[in-house]
BASEFI-373038 format. One record per residue: x, y, z of N, C-alpha, C in turn; residue in three letters. Coordinates in steps of 0.1 Angstrom, whole numbers, plus 2048, in hexadecimal, padded with zeros to 3 digits. Atoms other than C-alpha are relative to their C-alpha. Example, Ala and Ser with C-alpha at 12.3 -4.5 7.8 and 13.67 -1.06 7.14 Angstrom:
8097F480087B7D384E80980C800ALA7F77F58008897F58477F880B808SER
***
This chain:
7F67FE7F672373586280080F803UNK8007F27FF71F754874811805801UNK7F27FF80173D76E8768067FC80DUNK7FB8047F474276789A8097F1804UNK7FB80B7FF74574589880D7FD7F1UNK7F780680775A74787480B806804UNK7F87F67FF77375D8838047FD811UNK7F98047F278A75E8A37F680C80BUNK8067FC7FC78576F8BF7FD816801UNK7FE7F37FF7897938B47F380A7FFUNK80B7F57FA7657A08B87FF80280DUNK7FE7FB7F876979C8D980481180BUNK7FB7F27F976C7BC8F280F7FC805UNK7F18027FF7907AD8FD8058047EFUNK7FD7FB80C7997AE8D98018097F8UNK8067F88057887C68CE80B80E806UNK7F77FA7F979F7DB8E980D8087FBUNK7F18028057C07D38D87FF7FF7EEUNK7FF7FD80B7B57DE8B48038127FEUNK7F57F38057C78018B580B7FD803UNK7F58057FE7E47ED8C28087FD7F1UNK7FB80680A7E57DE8A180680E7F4UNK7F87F28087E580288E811803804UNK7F48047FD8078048A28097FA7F7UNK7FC80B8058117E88988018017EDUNK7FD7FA80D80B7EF87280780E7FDUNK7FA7F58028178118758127F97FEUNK7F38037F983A7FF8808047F67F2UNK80080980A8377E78618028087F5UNK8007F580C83280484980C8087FFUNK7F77FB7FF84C8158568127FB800UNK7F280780086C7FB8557FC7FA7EEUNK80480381085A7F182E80980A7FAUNK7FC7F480986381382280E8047FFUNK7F27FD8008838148318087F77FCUNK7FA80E8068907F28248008027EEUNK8007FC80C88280080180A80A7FCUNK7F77F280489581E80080D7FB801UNK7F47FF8008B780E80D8007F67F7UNK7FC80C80C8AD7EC7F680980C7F4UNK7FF7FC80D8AF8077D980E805800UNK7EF7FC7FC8D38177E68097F27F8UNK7F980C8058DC7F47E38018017F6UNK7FC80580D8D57EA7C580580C7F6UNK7FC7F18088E28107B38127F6804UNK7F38068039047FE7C18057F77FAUNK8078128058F97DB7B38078017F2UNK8017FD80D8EF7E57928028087FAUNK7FD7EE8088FB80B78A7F58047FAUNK8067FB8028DF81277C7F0804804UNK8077FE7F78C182678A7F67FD7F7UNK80D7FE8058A581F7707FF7EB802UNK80180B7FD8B27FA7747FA7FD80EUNK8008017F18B17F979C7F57FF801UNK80F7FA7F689080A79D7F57F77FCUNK80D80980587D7EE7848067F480BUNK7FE8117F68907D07987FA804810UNK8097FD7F58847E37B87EE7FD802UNK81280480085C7E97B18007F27FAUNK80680B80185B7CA7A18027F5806UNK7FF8077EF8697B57BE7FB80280EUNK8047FA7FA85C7C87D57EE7FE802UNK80D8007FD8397CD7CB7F87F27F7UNK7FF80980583B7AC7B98007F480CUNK8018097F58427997DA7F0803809UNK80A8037F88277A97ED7F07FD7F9UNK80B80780A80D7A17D27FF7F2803UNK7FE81080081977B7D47FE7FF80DUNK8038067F281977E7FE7EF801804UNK8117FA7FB7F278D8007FC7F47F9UNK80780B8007EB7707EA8027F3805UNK7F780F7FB8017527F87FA7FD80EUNK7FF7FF7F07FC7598207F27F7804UNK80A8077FD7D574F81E7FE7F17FEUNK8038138037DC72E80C80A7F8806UNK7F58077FD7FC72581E8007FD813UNK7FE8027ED7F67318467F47FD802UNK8118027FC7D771E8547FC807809UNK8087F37FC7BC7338638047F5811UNK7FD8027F47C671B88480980B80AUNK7F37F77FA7E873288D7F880C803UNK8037EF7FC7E27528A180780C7F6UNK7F77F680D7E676E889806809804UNK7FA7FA7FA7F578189F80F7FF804UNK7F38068048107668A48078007F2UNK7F980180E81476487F80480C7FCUNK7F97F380481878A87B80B800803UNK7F88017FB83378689380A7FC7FBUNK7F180880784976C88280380A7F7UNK7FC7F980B84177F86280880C805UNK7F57F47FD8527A087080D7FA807UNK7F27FF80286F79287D8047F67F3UNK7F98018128757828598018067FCUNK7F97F480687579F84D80B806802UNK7F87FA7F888E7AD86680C7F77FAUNK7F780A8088A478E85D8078007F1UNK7FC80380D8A478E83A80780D7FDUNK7F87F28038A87BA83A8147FB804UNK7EF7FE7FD8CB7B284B8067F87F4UNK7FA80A80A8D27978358028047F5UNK7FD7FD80E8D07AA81580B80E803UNK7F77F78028E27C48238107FF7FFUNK7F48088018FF7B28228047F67F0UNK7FE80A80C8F779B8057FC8077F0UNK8077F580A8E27B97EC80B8027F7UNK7F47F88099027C87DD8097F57FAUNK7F980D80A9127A47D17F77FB7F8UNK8088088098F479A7BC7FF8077F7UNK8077FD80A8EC79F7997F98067FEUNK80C7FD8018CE7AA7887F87F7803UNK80A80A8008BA78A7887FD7FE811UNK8008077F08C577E7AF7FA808807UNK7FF7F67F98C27A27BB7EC7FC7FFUNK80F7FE80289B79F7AF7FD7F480EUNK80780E7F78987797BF80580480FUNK7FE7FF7F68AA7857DC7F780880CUNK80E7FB7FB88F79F7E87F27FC803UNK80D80B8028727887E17FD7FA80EUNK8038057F487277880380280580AUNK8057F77F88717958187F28087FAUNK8127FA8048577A78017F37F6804UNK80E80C8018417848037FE80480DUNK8048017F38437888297F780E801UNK8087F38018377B08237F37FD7FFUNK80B80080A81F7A980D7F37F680AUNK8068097FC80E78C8227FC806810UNK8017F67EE8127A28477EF804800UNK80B7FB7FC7EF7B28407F77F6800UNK80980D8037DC7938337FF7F7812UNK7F88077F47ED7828557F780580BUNK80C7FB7F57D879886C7F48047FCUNK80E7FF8067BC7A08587F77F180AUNK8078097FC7B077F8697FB80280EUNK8017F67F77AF7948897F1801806UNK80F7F880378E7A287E7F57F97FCUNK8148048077687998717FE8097F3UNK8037F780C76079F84E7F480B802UNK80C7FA8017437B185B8058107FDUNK7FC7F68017427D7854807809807UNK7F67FD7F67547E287380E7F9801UNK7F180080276E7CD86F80A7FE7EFUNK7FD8008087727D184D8078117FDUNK7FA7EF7FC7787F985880F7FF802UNK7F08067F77987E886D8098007F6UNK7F480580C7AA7D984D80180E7F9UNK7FD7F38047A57FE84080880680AUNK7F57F97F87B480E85F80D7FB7FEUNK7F58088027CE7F285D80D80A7F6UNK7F77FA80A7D97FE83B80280F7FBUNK8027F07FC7D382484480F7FF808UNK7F37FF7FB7F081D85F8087FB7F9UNK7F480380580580A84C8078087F6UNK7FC7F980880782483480780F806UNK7FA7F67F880C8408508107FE807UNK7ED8037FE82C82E85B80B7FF7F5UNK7F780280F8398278387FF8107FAUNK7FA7F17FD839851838807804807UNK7FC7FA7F684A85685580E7F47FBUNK7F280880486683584B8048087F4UNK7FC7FC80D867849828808810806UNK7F87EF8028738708358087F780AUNK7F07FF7F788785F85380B7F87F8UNK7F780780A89A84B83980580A7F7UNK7FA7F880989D86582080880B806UNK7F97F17FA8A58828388097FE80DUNK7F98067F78B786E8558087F5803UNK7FA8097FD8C08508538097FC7F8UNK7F780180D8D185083280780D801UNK7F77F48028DB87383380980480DUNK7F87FE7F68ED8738558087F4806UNK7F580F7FC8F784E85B7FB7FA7F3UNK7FF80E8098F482F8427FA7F87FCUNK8038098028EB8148337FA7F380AUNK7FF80C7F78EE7FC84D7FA80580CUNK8077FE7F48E18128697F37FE7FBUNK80B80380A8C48188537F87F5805UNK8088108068BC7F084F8017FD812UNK7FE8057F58C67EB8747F1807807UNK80D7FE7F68AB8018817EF7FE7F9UNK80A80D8008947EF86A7F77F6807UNK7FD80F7FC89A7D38777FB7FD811UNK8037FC7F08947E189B7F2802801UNK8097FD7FC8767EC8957F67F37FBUNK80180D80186D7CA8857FC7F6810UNK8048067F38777BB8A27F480880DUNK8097FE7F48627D28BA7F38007FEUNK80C8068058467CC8A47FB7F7803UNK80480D7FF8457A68A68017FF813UNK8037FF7F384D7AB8CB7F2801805UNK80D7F97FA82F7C18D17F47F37FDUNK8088078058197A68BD7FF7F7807UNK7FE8057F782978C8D37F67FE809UNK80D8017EE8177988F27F58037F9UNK80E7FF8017FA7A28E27F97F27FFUNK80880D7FF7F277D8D98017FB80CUNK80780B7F57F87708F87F780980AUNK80E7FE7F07E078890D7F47FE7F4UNK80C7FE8087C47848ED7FE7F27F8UNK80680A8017B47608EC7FF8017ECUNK80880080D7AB7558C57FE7F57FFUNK80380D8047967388BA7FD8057EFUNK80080080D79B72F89A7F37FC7FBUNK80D80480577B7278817FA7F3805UNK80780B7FF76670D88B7F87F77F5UNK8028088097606F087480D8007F4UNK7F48048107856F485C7FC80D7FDUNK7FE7F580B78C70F8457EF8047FEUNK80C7FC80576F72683B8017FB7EDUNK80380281076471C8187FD80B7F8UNK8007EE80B76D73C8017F67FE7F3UNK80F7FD80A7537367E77F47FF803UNK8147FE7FB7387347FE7FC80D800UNK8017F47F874075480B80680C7FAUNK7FD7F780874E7667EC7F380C7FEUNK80C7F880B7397887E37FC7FA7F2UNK80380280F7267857C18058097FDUNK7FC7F580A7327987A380980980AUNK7F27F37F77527A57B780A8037F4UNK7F47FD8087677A47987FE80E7FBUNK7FF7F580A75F7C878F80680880CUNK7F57F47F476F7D57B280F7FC7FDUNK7F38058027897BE7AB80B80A7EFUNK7FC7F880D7907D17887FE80F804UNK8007F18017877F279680D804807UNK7F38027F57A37ED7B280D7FE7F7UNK7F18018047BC7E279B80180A7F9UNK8007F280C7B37FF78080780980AUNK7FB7F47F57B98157A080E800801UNK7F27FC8047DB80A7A580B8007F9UNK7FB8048097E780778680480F7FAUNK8037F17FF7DE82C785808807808UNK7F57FA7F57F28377A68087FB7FFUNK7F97FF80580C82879C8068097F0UNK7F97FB80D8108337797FB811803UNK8007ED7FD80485B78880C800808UNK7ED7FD7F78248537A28098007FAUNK7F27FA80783C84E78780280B7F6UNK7FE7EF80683086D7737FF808806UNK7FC7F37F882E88478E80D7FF804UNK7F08017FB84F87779D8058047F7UNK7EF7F98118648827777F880E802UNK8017F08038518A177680580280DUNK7FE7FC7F68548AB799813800803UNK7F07FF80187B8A17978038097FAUNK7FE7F980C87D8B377B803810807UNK8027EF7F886F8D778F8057FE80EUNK7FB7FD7F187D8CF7B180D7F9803UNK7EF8097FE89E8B77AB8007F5800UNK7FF80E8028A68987A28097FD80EUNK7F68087F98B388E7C57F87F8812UNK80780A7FA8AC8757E17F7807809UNK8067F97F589C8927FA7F38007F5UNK8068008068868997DC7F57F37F8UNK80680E7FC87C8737D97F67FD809UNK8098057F987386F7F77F180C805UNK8127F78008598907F97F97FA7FCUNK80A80480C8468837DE7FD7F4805UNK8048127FC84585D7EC7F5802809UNK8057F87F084186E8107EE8037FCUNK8107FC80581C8837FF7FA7F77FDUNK80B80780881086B7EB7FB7F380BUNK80580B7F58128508077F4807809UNK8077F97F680486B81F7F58007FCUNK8137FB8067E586F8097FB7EE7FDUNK8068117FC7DF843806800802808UNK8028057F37E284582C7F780B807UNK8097F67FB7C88668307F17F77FBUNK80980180B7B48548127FC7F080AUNK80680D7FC7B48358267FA7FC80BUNK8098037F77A783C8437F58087FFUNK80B7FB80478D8508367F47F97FAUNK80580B8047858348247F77F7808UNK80180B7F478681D83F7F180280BUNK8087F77F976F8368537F37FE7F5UNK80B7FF8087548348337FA7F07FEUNK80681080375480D8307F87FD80BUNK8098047F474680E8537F4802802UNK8107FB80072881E84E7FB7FE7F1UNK8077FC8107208228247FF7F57F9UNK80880D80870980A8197FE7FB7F3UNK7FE80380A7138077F880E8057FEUNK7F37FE8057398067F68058007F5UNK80080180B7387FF7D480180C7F6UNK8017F180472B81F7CB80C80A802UNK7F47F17FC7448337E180E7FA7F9UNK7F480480675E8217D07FF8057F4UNK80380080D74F8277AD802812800UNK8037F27FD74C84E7BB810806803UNK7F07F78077758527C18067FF7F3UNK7F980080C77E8447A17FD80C7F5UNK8067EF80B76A862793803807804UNK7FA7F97F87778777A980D8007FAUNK7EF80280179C86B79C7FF8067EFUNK8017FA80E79387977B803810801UNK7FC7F27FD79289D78980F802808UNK7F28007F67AF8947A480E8007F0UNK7F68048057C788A7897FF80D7F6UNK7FE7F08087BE8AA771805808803UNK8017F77FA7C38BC78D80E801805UNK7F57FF7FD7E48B279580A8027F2UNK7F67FE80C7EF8B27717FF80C7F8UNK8037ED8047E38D876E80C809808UNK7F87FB7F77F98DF78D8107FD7FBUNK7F58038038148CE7828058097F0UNK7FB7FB80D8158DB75F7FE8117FCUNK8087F280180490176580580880EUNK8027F77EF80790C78B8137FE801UNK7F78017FB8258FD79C80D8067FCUNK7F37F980584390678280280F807UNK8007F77FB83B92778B7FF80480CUNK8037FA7F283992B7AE811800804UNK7F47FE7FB85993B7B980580480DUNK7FA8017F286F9397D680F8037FFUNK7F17F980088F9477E480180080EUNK7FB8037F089C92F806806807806UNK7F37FA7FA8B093D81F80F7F37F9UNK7F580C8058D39298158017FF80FUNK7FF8087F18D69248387F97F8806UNK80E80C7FF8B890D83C7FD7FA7F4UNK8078068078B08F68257F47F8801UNK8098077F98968E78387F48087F7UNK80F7FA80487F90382A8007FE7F2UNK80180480B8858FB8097F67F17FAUNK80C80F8008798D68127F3800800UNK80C7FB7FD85F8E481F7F48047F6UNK8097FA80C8538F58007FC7F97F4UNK80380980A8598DA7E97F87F4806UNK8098097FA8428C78037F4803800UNK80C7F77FD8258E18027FF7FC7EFUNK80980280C8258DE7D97FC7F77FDUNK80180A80682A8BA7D57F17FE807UNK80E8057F880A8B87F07F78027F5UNK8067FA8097FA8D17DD7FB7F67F0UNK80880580A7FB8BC7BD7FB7F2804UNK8018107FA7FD8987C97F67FA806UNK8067FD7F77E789B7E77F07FB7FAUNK80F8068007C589A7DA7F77F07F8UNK80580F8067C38797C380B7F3807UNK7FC80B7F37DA8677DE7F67FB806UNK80A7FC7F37BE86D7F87F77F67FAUNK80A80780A7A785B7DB8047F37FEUNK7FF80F8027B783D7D48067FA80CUNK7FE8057F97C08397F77F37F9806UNK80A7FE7FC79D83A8007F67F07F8UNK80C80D8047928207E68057F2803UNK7FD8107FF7A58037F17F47F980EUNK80E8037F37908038167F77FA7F7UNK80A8018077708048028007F57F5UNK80380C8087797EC7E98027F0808UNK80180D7F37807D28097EF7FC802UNK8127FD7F97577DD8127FF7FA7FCUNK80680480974D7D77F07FF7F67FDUNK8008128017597B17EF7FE7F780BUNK7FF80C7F27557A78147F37FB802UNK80E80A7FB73978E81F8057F580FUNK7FE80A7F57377828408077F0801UNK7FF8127FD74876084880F7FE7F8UNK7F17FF80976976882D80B7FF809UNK7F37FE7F678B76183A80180B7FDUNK7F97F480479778483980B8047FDUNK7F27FA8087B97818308007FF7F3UNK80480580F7AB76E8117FB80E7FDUNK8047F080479478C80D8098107FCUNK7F07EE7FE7B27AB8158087F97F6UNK7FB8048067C97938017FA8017F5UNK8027FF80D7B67927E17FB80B7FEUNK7FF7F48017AE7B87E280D8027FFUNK7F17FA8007D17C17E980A7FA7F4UNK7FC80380B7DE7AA7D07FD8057F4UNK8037F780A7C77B97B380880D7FEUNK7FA7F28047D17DB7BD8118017FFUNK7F67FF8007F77D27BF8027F97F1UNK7FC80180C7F77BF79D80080C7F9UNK8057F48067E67E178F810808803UNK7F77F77FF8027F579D80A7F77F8UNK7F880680A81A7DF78D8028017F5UNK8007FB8108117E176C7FF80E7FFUNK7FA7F180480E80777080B805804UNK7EF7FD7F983180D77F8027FB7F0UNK7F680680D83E7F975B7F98027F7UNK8097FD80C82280374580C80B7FDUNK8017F280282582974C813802802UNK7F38017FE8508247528068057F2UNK7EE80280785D8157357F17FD7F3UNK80980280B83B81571B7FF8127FFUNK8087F380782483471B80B811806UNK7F67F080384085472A8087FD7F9UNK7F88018088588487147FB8027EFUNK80480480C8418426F57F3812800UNK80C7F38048248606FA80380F808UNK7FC7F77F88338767167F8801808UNK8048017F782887F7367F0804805UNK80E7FA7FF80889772D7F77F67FDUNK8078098047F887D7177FE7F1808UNK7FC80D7F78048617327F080680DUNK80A7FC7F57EE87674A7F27FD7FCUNK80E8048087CF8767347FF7F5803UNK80280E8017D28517307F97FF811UNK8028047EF7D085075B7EF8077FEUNK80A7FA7FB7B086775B7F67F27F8UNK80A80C8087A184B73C8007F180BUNK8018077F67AA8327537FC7FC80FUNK8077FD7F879A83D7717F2805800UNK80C80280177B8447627F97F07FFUNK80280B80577D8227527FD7F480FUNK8048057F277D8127777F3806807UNK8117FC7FD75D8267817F77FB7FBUNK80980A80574B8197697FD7F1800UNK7FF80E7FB7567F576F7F77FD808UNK8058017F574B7FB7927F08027FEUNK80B7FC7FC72B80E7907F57FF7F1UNK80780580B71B80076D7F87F3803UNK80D8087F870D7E17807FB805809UNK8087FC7F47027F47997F18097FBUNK80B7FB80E6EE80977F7F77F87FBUNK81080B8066DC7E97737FA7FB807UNK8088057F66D67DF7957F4809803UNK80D7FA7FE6C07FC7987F78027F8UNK80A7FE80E6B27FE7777F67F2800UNK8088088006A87D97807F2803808UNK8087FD7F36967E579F7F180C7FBUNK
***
């Protein structure tokens, strides 16, 4: 089955047209996620009173749902439906359900508060898989699903500072969730009309058959991917206490640190995205940041523990802005460069498993799932196991062992491949 025929009509020059539309369009998804996280977490601080409680029922609902939506969406929505329509519904569910908790969030428990999140995160979680069908596994449009998740990350920076430094700090809760919910809706609008002026035929002959058209030997991207974010998360929750620690435990100081680190996934990912299109062995360049994340992570845990303390400053009191400012220049400073890295490998690890003729949400869905279990377990590893039990220096070490350990995963068959040759 060629890709043309296993796939809609999105190689097309019409199509083809209306794929920076879709960046938009993710940007707009990225940006109402971040802001629904940040006011979920308000919630539940009223919920539950406690902030070490909130923040595990959060990521683990949270990035717990969209784990379960990236893998649920390919086996549930058939490749018939326009994915464009389907993104659509999905965003206004989301918009739906945000209002809904904002009303219902602060009467629930611990347990409900988790289950209650869960069916907006599934709709998250399942949005990129949803248009990934969009595209052609081929190398060009395997670049796409990278830009995709390059924007989505560029708006979930921009929902994270207008949340932390606007929307929460000058109005509310409820305005907050409402302009959400707006941007939700002008999302699924926009999607609206894009499907009806952009024809799609669905695959010809029934579902594509995923073990015809699986990569061989992909389980070592699939293990390198998860190592990766098992890593950026568990480096997000030890820079986040230290960095509180030297710049303030308080929500402006949150959201810098979220703000960088996203900023450097969404530099990393279209860099990425830009390398899977041309570099003929993605495998490699994937095997080539995780080694890279060995120096990135030293490098931030040199700054953090040697440079930064020391760099002094003395705001005007009449601006605080520049103050923000500064504590945005160090956290770049440390943050910044092994962001940029693990933003970079998720693209590339798309490359590394795609083969012509794949559904591609199945494909983006079982990437994205790997790397979101990974983060999972490092959010609760590195939480409530290794800073508590070895502290934060030795925690960091562990990340650099663990990012080697993914390199080698990756690029140890590739080593026998040429030693066969």
């Amino acid at each position: 089955m060629s890709g043309q025929d296993s796939h809609s009509a999105a190689g097309s020059p019409t199509s083809r047209r209306f794929l920076p539309w879709l960046l938009v369009l993710f940007a707009g998804s990225g940006c109402s996620a971040l802001i629904y996280e940040i006011v979920w977490f308000q919630l539940l601080q009223l919920s539950l009173g406690s902030t070490a409680i909130s923040l595990a029922v959060l990521l683990g609902s949270f990035m717990g749902g969209m784990c379960l939506g990236s893998l649920a969406l390919p086996r549930m929505v058939s490749l018939r439906y326009h994915p464009l329509r389907v993104y659509a519904v999905m965003e206004l569910g989301i918009g739906i359900l945000g209002i809904a908790l904002l009303f219902g969030l602060p009467h629930a428990n611990r347990l409900y508060a988790a289950v209650c999140l869960l069916p907006a995160t599934l709709l998250m979680g399942a949005s990129l898989p949803a248009v990934a069908r969009w595209v052609e596994t081929t190398p060009r449009g395997v670049s796409w699903l990278g830009f995709f998740y390059g924007g989505n990350i560029a708006g979930a920076v921009f929902g994270c500072l207008a949340a932390g430094f606007y929307l929460l700090r000058v109005h509310d809760m409820a305005t907050a969730t409402y302009t959400a919910a707006a941007i939700n809706a002008a999302v699924a609008g926009l999607s609206f009309g894009l499907a009806a002026m952009t024809p799609y035929r669905p695959p010809a002959g029934g579902p594509v058959q995923d073990g015809a058209t699986r990569a061989p030997d992909s389980w070592p991207v699939y293990v390198a991917i998860a190592l990766s974010g098992l890593c950026a998360l568990g480096a997000e929750v030890i820079w986040t206490r230290l960095l509180s620690l030297m710049l303030g435990a308080t929500v402006y100081t949150f959201s810098i640190i979220l703000a960088v680190f996203l900023a450097g996934l969404g530099i990393g990912g279209g860099v990425g995205a830009w390398l899977a299109r041309g570099v003929r062995r993605p495998r490699m360049a994937l095997g080539g940041c995780q080694l890279l994340l060995t120096a990135a992570i030293a490098w931030a845990a040199h700054m953090l523990a040697r440079s930064l303390p020391y760099w002094s400053i003395q705001p005007p009191r009449s601006s605080p802005w520049f103050g923000f400012g500064f504590d945005f220049l160090r956290c770049l400073c440390a943050v910044l460069p092994a962001a940029c890295l693990w933003g970079a490998s998720f693209p590339l690890a798309l490359a590394g498993v795609a083969r012509r003729g794949q559904d591609p949400g199945r494909l983006l869905g079982r990437v994205y799932a790997a790397n979101t279990a990974g983060a999972i377990v490092g959010a609760v590893a590195f939480s409530l196991l290794l800073i508590p039990g070895i502290g934060t220096g030795p925690s960091q070490r562990v990340l650099i062992g663990l990012a080697g350990v993914a390199a080698l995963v990756v690029l140890a068959p590739l080593r026998r491949k040429v030693l066969a040759l």
